[in-house]
TIFI-626754 format. One record per residue (C-alpha): residue number from 1; x, z, y. Coordinates in steps of 0.25 Angstrom, whole numbers, padded with zeros to 4 digits, always signed. Example, Ala and Ser with C-alpha at 12.3 -4.5 7.8 and 13.67 -1.06 7.14 Angstrom:
% TIFI-626754
num: 1; x: +0049; z: +0031; y: -0018
num: 2; x: +0055; z: +0029; y: -0004
//
This chain:
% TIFI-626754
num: 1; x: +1048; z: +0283; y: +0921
num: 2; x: +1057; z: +0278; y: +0931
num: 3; x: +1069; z: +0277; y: +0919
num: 4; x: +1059; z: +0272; y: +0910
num: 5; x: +1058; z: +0260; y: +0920
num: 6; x: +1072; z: +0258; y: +0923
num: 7; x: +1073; z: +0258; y: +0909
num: 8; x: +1064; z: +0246; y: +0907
num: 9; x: +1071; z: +0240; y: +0918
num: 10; x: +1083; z: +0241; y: +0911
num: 11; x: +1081; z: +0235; y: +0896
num: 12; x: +1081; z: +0220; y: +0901
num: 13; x: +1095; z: +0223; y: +0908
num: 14; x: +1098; z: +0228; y: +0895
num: 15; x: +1091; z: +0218; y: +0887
num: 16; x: +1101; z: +0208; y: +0895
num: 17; x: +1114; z: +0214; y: +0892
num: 18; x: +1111; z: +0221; y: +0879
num: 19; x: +1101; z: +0216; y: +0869
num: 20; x: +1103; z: +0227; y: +0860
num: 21; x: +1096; z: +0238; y: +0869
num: 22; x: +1081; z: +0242; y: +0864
num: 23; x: +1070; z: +0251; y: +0871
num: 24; x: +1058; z: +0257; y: +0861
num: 25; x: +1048; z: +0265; y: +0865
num: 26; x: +1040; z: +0273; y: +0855
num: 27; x: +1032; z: +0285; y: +0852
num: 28; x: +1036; z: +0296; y: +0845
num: 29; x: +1030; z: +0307; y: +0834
num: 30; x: +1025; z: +0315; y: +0842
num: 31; x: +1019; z: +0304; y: +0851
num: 32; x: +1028; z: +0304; y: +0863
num: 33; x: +1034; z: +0290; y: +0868
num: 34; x: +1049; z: +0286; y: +0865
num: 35; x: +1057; z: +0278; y: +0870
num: 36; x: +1070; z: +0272; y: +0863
num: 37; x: +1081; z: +0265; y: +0869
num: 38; x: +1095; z: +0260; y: +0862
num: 39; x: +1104; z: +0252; y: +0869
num: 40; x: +1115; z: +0244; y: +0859
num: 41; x: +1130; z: +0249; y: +0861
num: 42; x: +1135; z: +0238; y: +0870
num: 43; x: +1151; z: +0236; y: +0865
num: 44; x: +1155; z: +0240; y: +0880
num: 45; x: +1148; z: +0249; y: +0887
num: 46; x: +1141; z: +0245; y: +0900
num: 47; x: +1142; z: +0256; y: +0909
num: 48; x: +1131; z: +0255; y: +0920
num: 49; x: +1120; z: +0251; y: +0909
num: 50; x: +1124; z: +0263; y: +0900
num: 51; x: +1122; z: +0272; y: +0911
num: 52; x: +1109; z: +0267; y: +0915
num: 53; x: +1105; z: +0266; y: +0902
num: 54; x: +1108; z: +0282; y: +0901
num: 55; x: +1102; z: +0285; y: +0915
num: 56; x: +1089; z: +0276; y: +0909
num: 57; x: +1089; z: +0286; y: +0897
num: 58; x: +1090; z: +0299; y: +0902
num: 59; x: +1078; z: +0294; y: +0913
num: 60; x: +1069; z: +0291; y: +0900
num: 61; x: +1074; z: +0304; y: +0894
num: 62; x: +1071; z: +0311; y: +0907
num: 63; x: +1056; z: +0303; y: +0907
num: 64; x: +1056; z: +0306; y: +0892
num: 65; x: +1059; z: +0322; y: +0894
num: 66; x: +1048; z: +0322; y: +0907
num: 67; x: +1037; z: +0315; y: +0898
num: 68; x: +1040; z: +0324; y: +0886
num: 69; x: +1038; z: +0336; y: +0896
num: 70; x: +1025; z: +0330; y: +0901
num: 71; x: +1021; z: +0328; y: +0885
num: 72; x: +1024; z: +0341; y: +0883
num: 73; x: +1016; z: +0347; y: +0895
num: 74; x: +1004; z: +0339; y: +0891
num: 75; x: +1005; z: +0344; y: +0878
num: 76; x: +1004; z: +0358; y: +0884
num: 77; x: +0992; z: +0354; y: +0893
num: 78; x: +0987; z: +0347; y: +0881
num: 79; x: +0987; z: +0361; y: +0872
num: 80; x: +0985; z: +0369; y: +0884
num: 81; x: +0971; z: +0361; y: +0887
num: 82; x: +0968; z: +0361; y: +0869
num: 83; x: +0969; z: +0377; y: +0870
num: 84; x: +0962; z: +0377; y: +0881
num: 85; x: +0951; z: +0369; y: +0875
num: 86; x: +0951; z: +0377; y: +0864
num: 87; x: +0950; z: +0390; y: +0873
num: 88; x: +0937; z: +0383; y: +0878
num: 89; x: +0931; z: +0379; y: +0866
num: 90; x: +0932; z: +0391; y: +0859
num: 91; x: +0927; z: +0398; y: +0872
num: 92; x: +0916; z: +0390; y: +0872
num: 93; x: +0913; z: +0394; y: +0856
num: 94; x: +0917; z: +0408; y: +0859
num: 95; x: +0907; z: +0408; y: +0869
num: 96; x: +0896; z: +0408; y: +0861
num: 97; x: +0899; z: +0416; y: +0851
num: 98; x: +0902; z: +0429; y: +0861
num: 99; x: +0888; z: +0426; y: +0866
num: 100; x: +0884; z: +0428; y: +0850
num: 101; x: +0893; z: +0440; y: +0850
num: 102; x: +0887; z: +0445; y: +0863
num: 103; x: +0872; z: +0442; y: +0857
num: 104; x: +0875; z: +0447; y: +0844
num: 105; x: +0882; z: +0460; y: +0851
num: 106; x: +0868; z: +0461; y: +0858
num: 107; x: +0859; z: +0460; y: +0846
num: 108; x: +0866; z: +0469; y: +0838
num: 109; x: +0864; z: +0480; y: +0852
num: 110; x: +0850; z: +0477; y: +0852
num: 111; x: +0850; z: +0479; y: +0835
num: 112; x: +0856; z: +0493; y: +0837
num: 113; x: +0847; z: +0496; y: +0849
num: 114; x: +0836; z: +0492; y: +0840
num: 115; x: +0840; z: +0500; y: +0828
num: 116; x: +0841; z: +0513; y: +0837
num: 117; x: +0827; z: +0511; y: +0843
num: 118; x: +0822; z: +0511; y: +0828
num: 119; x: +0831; z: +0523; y: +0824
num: 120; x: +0824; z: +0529; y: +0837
num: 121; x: +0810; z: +0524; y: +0834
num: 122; x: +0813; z: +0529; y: +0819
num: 123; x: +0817; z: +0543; y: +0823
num: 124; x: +0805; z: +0544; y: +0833
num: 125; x: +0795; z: +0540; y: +0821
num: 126; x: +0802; z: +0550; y: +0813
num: 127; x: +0800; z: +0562; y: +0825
num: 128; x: +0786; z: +0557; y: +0826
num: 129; x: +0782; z: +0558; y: +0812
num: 130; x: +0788; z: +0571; y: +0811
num: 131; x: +0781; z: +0577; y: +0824
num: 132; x: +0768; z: +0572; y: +0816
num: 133; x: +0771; z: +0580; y: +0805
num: 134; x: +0773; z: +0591; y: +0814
num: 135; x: +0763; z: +0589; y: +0819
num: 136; x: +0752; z: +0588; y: +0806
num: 137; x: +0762; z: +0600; y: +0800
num: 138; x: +0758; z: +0608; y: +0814
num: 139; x: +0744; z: +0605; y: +0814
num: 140; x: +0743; z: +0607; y: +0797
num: 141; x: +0749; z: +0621; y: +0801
num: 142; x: +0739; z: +0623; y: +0813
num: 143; x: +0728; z: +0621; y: +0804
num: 144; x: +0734; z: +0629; y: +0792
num: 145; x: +0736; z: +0641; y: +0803
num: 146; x: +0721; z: +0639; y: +0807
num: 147; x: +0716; z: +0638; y: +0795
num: 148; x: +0725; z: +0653; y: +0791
num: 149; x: +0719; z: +0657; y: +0805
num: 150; x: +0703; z: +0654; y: +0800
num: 151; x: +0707; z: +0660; y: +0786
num: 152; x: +0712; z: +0671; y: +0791
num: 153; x: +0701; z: +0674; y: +0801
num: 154; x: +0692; z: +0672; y: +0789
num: 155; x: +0699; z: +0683; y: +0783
num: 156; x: +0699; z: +0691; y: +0795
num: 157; x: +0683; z: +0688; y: +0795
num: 158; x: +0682; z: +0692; y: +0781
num: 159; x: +0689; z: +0704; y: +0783
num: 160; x: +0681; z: +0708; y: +0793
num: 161; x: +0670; z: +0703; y: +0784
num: 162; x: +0673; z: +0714; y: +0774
num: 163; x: +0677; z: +0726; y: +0780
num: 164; x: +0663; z: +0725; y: +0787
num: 165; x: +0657; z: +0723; y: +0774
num: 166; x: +0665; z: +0735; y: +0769
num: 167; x: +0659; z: +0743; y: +0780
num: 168; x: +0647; z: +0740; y: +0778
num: 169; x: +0648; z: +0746; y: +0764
num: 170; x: +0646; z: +0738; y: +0754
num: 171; x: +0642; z: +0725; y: +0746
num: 172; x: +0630; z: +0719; y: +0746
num: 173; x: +0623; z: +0724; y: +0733
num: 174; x: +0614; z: +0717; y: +0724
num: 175; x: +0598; z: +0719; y: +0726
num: 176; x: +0593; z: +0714; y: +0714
num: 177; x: +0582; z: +0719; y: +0704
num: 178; x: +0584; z: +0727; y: +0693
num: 179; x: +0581; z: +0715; y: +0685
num: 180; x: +0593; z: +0708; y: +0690
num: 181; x: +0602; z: +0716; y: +0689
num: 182; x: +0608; z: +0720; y: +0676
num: 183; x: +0604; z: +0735; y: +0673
num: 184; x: +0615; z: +0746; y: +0678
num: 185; x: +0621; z: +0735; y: +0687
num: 186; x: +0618; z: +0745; y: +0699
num: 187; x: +0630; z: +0754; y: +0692
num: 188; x: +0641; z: +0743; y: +0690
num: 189; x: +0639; z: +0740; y: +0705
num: 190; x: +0648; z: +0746; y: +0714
num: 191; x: +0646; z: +0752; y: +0727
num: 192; x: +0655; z: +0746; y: +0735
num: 193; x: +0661; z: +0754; y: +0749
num: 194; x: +0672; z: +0753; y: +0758
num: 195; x: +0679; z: +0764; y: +0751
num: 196; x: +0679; z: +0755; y: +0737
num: 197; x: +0680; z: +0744; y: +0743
num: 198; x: +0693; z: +0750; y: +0747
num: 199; x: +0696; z: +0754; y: +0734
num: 200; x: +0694; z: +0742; y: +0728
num: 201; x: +0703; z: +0732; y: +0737
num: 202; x: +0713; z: +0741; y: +0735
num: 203; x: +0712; z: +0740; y: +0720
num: 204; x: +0711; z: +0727; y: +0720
num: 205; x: +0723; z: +0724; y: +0727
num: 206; x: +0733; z: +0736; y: +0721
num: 207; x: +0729; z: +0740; y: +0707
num: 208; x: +0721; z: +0733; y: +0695
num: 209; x: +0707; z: +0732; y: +0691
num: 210; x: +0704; z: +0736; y: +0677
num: 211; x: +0704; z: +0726; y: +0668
num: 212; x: +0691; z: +0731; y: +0663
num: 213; x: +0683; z: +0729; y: +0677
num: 214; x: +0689; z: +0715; y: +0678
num: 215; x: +0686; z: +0710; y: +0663
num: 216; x: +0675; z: +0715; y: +0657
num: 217; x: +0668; z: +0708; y: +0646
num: 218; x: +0662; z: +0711; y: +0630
num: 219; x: +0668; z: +0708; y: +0619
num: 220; x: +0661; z: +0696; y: +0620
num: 221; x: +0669; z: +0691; y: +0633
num: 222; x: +0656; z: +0691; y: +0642
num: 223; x: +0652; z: +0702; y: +0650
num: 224; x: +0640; z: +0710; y: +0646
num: 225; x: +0628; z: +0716; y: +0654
num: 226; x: +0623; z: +0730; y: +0655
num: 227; x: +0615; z: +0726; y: +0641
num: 228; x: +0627; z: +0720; y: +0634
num: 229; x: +0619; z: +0703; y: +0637
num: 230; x: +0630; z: +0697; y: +0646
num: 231; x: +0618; z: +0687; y: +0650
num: 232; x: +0619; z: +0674; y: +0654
num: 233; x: +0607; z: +0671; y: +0662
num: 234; x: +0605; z: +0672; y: +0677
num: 235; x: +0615; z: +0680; y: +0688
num: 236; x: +0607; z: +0692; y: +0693
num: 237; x: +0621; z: +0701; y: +0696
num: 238; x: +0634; z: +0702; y: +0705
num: 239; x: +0642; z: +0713; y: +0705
num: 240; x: +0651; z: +0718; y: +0715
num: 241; x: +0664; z: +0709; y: +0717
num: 242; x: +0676; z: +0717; y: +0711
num: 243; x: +0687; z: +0713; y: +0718
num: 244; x: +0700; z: +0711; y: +0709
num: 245; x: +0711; z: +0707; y: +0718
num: 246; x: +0716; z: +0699; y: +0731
num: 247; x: +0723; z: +0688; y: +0733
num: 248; x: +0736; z: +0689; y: +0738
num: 249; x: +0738; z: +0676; y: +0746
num: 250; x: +0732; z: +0669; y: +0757
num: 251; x: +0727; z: +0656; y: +0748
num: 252; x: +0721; z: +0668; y: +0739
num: 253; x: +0709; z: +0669; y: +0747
num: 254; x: +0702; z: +0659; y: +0740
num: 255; x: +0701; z: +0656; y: +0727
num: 256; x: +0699; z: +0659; y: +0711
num: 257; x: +0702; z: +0668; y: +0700
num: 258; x: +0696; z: +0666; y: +0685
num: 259; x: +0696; z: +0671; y: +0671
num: 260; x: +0693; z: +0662; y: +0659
num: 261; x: +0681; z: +0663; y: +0654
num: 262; x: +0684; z: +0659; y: +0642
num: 263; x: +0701; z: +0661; y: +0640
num: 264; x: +0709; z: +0652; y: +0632
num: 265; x: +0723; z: +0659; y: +0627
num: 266; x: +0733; z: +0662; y: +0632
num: 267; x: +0721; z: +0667; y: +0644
num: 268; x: +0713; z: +0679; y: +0642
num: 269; x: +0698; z: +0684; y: +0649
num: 270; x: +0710; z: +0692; y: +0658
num: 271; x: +0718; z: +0678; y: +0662
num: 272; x: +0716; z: +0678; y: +0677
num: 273; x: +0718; z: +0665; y: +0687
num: 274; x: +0717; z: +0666; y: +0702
num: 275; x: +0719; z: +0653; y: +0711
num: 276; x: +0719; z: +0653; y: +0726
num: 277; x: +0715; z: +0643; y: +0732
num: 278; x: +0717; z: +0644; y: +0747
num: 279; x: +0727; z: +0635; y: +0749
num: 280; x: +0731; z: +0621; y: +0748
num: 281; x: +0736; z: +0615; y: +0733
num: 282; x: +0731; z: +0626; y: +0726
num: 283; x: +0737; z: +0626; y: +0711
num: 284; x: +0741; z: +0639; y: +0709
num: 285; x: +0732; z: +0646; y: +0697
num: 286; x: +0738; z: +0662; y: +0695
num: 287; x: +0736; z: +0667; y: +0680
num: 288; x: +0733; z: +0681; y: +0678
num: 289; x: +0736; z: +0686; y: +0663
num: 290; x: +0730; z: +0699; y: +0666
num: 291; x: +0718; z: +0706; y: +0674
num: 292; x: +0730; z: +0714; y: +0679
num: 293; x: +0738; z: +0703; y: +0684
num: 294; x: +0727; z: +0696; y: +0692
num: 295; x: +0723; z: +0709; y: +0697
num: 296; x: +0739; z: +0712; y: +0703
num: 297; x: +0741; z: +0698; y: +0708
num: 298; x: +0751; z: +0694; y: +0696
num: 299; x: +0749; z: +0681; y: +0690
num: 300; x: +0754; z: +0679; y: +0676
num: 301; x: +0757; z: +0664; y: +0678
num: 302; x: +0753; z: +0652; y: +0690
num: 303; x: +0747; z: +0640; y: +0685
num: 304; x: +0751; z: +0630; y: +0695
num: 305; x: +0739; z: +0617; y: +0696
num: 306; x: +0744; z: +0604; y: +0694
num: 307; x: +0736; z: +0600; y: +0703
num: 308; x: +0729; z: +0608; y: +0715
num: 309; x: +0714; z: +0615; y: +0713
num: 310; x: +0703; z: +0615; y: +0723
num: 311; x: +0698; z: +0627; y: +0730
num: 312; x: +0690; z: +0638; y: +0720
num: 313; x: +0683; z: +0630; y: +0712
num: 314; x: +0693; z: +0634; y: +0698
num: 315; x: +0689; z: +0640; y: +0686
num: 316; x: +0697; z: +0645; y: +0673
num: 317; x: +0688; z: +0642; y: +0660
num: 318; x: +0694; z: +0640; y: +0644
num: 319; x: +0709; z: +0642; y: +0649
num: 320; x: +0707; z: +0629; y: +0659
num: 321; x: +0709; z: +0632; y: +0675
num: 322; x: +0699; z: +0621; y: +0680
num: 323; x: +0699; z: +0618; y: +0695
num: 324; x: +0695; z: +0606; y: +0705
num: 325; x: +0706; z: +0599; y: +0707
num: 326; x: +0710; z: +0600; y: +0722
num: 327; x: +0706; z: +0587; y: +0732
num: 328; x: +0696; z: +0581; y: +0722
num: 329; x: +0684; z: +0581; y: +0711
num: 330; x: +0690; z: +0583; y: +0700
num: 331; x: +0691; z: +0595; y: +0690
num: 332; x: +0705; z: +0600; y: +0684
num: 333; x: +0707; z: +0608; y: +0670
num: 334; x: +0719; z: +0615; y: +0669
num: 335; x: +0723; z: +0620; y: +0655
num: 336; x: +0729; z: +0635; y: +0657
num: 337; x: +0737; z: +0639; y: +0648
num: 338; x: +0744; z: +0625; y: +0648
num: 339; x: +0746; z: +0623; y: +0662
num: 340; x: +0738; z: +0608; y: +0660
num: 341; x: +0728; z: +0601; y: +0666
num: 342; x: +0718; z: +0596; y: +0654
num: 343; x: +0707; z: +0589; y: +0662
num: 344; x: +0703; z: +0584; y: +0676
num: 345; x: +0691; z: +0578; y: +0679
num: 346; x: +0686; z: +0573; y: +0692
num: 347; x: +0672; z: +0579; y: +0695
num: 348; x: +0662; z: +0566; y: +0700
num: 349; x: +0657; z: +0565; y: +0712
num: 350; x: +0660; z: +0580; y: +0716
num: 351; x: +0664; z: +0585; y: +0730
num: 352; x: +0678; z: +0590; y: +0734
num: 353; x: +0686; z: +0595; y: +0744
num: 354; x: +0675; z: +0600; y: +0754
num: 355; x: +0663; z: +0592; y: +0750
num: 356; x: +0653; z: +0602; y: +0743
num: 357; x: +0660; z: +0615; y: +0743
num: 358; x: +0655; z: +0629; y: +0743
num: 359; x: +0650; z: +0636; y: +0757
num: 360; x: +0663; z: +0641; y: +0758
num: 361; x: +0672; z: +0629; y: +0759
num: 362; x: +0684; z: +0629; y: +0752
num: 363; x: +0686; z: +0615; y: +0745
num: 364; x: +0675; z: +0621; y: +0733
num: 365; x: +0666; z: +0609; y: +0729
num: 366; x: +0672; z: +0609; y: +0716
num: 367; x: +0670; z: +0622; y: +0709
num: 368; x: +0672; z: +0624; y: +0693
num: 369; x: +0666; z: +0639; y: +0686
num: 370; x: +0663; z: +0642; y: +0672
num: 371; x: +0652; z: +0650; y: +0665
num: 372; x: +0648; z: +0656; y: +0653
num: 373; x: +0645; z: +0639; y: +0647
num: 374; x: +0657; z: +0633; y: +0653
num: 375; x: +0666; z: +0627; y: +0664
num: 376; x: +0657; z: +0622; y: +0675
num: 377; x: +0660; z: +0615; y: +0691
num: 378; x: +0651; z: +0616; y: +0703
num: 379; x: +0652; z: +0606; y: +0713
num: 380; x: +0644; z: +0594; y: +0721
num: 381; x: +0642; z: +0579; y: +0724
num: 382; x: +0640; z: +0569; y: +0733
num: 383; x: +0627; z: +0566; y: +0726
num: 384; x: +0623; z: +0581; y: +0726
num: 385; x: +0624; z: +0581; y: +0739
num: 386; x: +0631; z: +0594; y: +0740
num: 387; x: +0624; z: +0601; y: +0729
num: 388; x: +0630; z: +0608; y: +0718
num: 389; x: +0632; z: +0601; y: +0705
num: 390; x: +0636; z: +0609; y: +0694
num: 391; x: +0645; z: +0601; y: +0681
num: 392; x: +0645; z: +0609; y: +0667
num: 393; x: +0662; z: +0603; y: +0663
num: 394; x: +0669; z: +0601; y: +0651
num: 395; x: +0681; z: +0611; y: +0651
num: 396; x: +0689; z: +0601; y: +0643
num: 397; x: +0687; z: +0589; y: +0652
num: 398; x: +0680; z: +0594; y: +0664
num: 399; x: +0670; z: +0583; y: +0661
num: 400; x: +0655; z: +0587; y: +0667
num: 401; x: +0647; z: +0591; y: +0656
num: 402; x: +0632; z: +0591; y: +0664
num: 403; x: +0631; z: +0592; y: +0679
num: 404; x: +0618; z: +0598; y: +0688
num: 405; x: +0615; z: +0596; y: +0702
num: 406; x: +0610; z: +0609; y: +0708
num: 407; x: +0602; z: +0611; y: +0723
num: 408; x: +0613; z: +0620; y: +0729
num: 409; x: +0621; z: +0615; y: +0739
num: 410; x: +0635; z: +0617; y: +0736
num: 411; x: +0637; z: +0621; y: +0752
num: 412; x: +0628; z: +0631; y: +0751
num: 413; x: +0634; z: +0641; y: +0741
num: 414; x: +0646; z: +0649; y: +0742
num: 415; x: +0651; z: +0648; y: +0726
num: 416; x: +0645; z: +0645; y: +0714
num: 417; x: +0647; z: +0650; y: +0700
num: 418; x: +0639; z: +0647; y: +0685
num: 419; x: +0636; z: +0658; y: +0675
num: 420; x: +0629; z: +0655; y: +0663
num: 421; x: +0626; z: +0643; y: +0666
num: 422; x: +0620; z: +0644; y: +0679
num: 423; x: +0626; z: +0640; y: +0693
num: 424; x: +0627; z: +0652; y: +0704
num: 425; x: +0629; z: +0650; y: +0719
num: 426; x: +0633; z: +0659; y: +0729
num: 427; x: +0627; z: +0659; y: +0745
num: 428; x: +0642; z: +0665; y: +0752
num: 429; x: +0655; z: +0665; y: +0751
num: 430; x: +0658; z: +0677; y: +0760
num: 431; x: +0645; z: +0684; y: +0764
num: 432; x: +0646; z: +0699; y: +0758
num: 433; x: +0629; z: +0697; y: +0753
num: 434; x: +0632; z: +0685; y: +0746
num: 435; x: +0623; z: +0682; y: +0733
num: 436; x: +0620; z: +0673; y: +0722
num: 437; x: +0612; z: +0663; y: +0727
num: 438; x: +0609; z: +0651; y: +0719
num: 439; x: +0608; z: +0649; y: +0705
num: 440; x: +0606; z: +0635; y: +0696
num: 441; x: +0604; z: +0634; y: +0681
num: 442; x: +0608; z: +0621; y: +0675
num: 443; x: +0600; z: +0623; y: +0663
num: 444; x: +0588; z: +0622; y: +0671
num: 445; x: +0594; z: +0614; y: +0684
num: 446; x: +0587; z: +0625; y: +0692
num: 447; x: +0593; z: +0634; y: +0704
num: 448; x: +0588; z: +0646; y: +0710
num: 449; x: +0590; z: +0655; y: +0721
num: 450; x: +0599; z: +0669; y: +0717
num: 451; x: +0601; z: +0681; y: +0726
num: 452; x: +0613; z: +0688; y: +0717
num: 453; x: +0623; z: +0696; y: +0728
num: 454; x: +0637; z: +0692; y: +0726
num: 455; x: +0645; z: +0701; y: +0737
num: 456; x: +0655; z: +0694; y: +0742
num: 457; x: +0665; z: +0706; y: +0744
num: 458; x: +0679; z: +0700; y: +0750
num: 459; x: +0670; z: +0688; y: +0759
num: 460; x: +0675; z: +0675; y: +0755
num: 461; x: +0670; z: +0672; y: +0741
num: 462; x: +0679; z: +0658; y: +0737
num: 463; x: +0677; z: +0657; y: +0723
num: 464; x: +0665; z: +0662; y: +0714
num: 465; x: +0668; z: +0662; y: +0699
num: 466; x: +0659; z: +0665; y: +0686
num: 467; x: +0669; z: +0672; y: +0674
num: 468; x: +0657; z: +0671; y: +0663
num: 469; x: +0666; z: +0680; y: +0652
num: 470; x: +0668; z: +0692; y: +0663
num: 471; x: +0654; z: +0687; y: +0671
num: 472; x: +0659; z: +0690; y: +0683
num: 473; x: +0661; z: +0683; y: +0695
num: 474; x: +0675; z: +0680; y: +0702
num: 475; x: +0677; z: +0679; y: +0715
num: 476; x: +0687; z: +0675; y: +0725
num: 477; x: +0683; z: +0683; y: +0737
num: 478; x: +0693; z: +0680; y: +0748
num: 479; x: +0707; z: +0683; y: +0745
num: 480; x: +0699; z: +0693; y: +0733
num: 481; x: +0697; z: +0690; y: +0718
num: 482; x: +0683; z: +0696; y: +0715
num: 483; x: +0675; z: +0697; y: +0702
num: 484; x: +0660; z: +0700; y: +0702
num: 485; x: +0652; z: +0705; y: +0690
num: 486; x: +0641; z: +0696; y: +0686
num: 487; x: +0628; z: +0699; y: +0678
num: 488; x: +0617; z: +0688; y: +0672
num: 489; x: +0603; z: +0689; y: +0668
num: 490; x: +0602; z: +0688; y: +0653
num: 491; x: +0602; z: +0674; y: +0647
//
């Protein structure tokens, strides 16, 4: 700054002596000050004023150089302090988003912390439910076991049942008059022992009845008395049970098996069917071409139900298997020899399931037969109050054709069957002096006390069964399939 001044000092000298000399000061592009001086050529050179001039110069250059160098170090301040700015401001924005980061990292921990403890909570629902149904399969398993425990100690109790009554020597027999009994009935009766009692089981199970002890009819197709009437009037007469075979399976101890009465082709009076009903879904119906057959345990085809049947109540009648339909009222016929169900209809107001069975249990509130004028149910309502109501049926459409309300208490009785026309009820299921007890006639509405023994050989009579074209009985006499001959007073 000092040159500068001597500088300014020195242009007035030099104004004096040399008008020509000029001093400019002036900024330029990229905005720094300039300063110009130019001095005229004198026509002879001045020596101590050229060398002051010079010395002037190089002190501005100097001065110029120095401020050029502070500009310059500014300048680097200057960027120095801009990118340090900058570092500040975008810390101050970064700031901010690393807190979102930091949150955002945080919330996505919690969300996977979350979904684990549903996947947990999941997979503990899962092992719950399936120790539930461990559970209800464990406890369904317990019962099933005690209920084969209780059967099986019914069986035992049975057993011992009949080997008692086999040492005792014989069934029960009849005491009726002579006037009840048909004449030379004395002779058809077998004595029955332990030594043929023997005989006969072992028959049963190994070789084959004659066909002529298991079909026997005239030519007429009904069987005939001593004196050549069938008759149709009143039972006075049961003969000894003949037992025909066993079952072979557990399920088998209860149960049906039926002829037609009145056979449709491709059927014949020897077409045997057998359902055993001691199980659950029961839909199985075994067909039997042949006595033989049935007798050796060989079914000649299996109908297989398209829906499941309740407990004994079954009948086969006009090549139509007709059955209570399992769960419910209602009735099912089903067609044979198509393998089709023609007709269901549900049976009004009567009980089901448990509601007015026989003494014996068994699900057998509902319970269809046949006789010598057609297809018949016995069952009872609400409204009867337990009785049994007895419902002539349409075998086409199952629809009731006339119903009765009787004075017997369904409870009370063990079976029921019809023959000609006239309801019959028997007092036990299981005891060896078992009879007859009740009759009721619809043409009159009238009941009466019976006393008609029915020995009940085997000691759990399940299903009791009127065949009017061979008039007998058939029975299904625990695990045994049992036919008993039956005779009717003269119409």
């Amino acid at each position: 700054m000092a040159a500068v001044q001597r500088l300014l000092l020195a242009c007035p000298v030099w104004a004096l002596e040399a008008r020509t000399a000029q001093l400019r000061k002036a900024d330029d592009r990229s905005g720094r000050c300039q300063y110009t001086f130019s001095v005229a050529s004198p026509t002879e050179p001045s020596g101590p004023e050229q060398g002051q001039a010079a010395s002037a110069l190089r002190d501005l250059q100097r001065d110029s150089s120095a401020q050029r160098a502070d500009l310059e170090a500014a300048k680097a301040r200057l960027s120095s302090l801009e990118g340090l700015l900058r570092r500040l401001t975008a810390g101050q924005a970064a700031a901010p988003c690393d807190g979102r980061e930091g949150l955002r990292g945080e919330l996505d921990a919690l969300r996977r912390d979350r979904e684990q403890l549903e996947t947990q909570a999941r997979e503990l629902q899962v092992a719950y439910g399936n120790l539930l149904r461990d559970k209800a399969t464990l406890e369904e398993e317990k019962r099933r076991l005690g209920r084969e425990n209780d059967d099986l100690a019914r069986r035992l109790d049975s057993s011992s049942q009949e080997v008692a009554r086999l040492r005792r020597g014989q069934c029960p027999q009849a005491h009726s008059s002579s006037q009840d009994a048909p004449p030379g009935s004395g002779e058809e009766v077998s004595k029955w022992n332990v030594e043929t009692a023997n005989f006969q089981e072992l028959k049963s199970e190994l070789t084959e009845v004659p066909a002529s002890r298991i079909l026997k009819e005239s030519p007429s197709g009904h069987p005939e008395n001593e004196e050549g009437d069938p008759g149709c009037g009143e039972l006075v007469w049961v003969g000894e049970p003949l037992t025909l075979r066993r079952a072979e399976a557990a399920a088998g101890k209860y149960g049906v098996w039926m002829r037609d009465p009145e056979p449709r082709p491709p059927h014949t009076a020897e077409t045997t069917w057998r359902v055993d009903t001691g199980g659950r879904d029961v839909r199985q119906v075994f067909e039997y071409d042949r006595a033989a057959q049935f007798l050796q345990g060989h079914p000649s085809r299996v109908h297989v139900l398209p829906r499941p049947l309740e407990s004994t109540g079954a009948v086969v009648y006009a090549g139509s298997l007709y059955f209570p339909a399992a769960g419910s009222a209602t009735l099912v016929r089903y067609e044979l020899a198509s393998e089709t169900v023609r007709a269901e209809r549900e049976l009004r107001g009567a009980g089901y399931r448990g509601q007015f069975p026989y003494s014996w249990g068994g699900y057998t509130d509902i319970d269809l037969a046949v006789d010598e004028t057609g297809l018949w149910v016995i069952y009872s309502t609400r409204a009867a109050r337990g009785a049994i109501v007895l419902s002539k049926l349409s075998p086409e459409s199952l629809a009731p054709e006339r119903t009765w309300e009787t004075n017997i208490r369904r409870r009370a009785v063990a079976n029921a069957f019809l023959a000609c026309g006239r309801l019959y009820t028997v007092g036990s299921y299981s005891s060896p002096e078992a009879a007859v007890n009740f009759a009721y006639d619809p043409a009159t509405g009238r009941s009466e006390a019976l006393r008609v023994p029915l020995c009940v050989r085997h000691g759990y009579s399940s299903a009791l069964d009127s065949n009017p074209r061979e008039r007998r009985l058939f029975a299904r006499d625990n695990f045994h399939m049992v036919a008993d001959d039956v005779r009717l007073s003269r119409g």
